[in-house]
N, C-alpha and C positions, 0 to 999 in steps of 0.2 A: 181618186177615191172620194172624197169633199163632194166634188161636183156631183159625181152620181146621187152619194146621200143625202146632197141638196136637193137636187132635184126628183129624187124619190121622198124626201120627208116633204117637200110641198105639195106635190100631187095627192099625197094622200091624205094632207090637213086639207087638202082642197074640197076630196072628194067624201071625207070621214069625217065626221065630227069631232066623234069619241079618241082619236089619233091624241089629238089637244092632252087628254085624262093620260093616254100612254107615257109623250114621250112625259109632261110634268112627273108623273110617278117614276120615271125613269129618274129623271133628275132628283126628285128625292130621295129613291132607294140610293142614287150614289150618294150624295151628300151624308145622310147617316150612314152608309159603308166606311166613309175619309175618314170621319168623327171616330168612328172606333176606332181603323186600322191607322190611327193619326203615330201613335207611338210604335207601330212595328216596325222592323230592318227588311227591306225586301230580299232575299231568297236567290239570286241571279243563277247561279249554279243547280237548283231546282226548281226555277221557272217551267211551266208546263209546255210551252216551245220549245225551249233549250231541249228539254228532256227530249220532245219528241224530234225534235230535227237528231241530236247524238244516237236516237233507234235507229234511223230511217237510213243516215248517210255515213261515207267512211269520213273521216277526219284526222286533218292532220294535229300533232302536240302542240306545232306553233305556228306563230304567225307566221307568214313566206313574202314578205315586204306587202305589198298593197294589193295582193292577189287573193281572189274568193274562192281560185281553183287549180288545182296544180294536177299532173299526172305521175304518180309514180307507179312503177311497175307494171304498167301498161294499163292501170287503173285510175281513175278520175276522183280526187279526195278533194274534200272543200275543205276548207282553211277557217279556226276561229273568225277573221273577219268577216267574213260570210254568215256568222252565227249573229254577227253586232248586228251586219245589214239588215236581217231577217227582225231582227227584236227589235230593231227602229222603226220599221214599217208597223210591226204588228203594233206596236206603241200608240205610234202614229196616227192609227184605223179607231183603235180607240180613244183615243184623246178628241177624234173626228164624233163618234158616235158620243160622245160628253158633250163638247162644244155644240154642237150644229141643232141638238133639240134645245141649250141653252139660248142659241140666237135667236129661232125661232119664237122664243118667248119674249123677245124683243120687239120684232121684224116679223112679218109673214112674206116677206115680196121676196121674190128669191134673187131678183139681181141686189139687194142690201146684203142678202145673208150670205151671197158668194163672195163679194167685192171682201163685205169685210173679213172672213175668211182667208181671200188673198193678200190683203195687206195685214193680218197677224200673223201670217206663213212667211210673208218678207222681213218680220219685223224680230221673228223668233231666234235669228242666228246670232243676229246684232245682240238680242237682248243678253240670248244666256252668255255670252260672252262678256257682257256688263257686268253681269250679275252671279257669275258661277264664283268668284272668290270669296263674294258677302251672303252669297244667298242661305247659307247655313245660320247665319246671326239669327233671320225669320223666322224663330221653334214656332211663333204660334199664326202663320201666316195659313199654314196646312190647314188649320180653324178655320179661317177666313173663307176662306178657298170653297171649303164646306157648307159653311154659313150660306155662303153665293149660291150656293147649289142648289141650297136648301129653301132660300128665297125666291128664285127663278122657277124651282117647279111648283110653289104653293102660288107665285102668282100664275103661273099658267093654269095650272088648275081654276081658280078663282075667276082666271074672266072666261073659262072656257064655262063653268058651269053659271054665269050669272050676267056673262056678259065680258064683250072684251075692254071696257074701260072702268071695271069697277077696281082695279088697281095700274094706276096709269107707269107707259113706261118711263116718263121721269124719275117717277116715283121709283122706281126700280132701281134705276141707273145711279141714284141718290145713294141709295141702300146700298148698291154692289159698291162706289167710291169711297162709303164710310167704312166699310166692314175691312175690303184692301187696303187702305191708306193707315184704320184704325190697328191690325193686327201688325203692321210693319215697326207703326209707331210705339205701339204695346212692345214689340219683340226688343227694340232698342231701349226702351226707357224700364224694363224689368231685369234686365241682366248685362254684366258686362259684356263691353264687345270680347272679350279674351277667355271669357267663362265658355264655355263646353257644354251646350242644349241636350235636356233632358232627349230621350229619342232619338229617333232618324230624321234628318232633313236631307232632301238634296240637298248634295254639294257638301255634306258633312264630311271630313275627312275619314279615312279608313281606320276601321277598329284596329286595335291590335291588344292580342293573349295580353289577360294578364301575367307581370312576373310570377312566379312562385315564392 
């Protein structure tokens, strides 16, 4: 999926100018999208996939060990896991269409914007598995995150309308290192590690009713 949308968002900064003005605005409408939905719980069970795969297919209650599809009654039922696989891909496509006009605001050559692509897709498994026990301490990293977002399409903008070195990419790489490394350090030195972050984070543990 990557490669293709590699190789379709180069071809057409190639051949478009104005592409440069899209995907930047892209990146900023998400960056102020994070910023607000920075404190919402996401919804799993009313996700707009979830929902529309449970119209579409029969399913079974549980899971059926590592299986996506099982036959009962001479009927073909997919199995909750098949419901993860599906929401990781679609994840996945998205996180693709964030990243990939972010690179490009780096990079325009497309063998940089693949390569690096392929080594943050090697480096993804290892990480969250680093980081899935602490990464809830980060309440204000989600900012960060945003901040990037928000920095990366105002410089593409910028040197699409003015020129491509009127904000250079050190300059950038500078900004995205301080704003990550700053929002980590903030998240650690404003609350205790054992305090319970305002919001939702990954990796936050699960809610649970209050007593009565």
């Amino acid at each position: 999926m990557r490669g293709v949308l590699i190789a379709l968002g180069a071809e057409l900064l190639e051949r478009f100018h104005w592409v440069a003005f899209l995907f930047g605005g892209f990146l900023v409408f998400t960056g102020i999208k994070m910023l607000v939905m920075a404190r919402a719980e996401p919804d799993i069970a009313n996700n707009l996939v979830v929902r529309f795969l449970r119209s579409r297919l029969r399913l079974t209650a549980e899971y059926i060990g590592g299986r996506f599809f099982v036959r009962r009654d001479g009927l073909i039922h997919a199995t909750p896991l098949f419901l993860v696989l599906v929401l990781v891909e679609v994840t996945d496509l998205i996180f693709a269409v964030d990243s990939i006009p972010a690179i490009f605001a780096v990079s325009s050559d497309p063998f940089i914007v693949y390569t690096a692509n392929v080594f943050a897709i090697l480096g993804l498994r290892a990480l969250y598995f680093a980081l899935a026990g602490i990464v809830h301490r980060f309440h204000y990293l989600k900012y960060g995150l945003s901040l990037v977002l928000l920095l990366i399409g105002a410089k593409m903008i910028a040197n699409a309308a003015f020129g491509e070195k009127v904000v250079p990419v050190g300059w950038a790489l500078a900004a995205t290192a301080v704003l990550l490394f700053g929002s980590v350090a903030l998240s650690l030195s404003l609350r205790a590690p054992d305090e319970r972050p305002a919001g939702w984070v990954p990796g936050s543990p699960e809610r649970r009713p209050k007593e009565e």
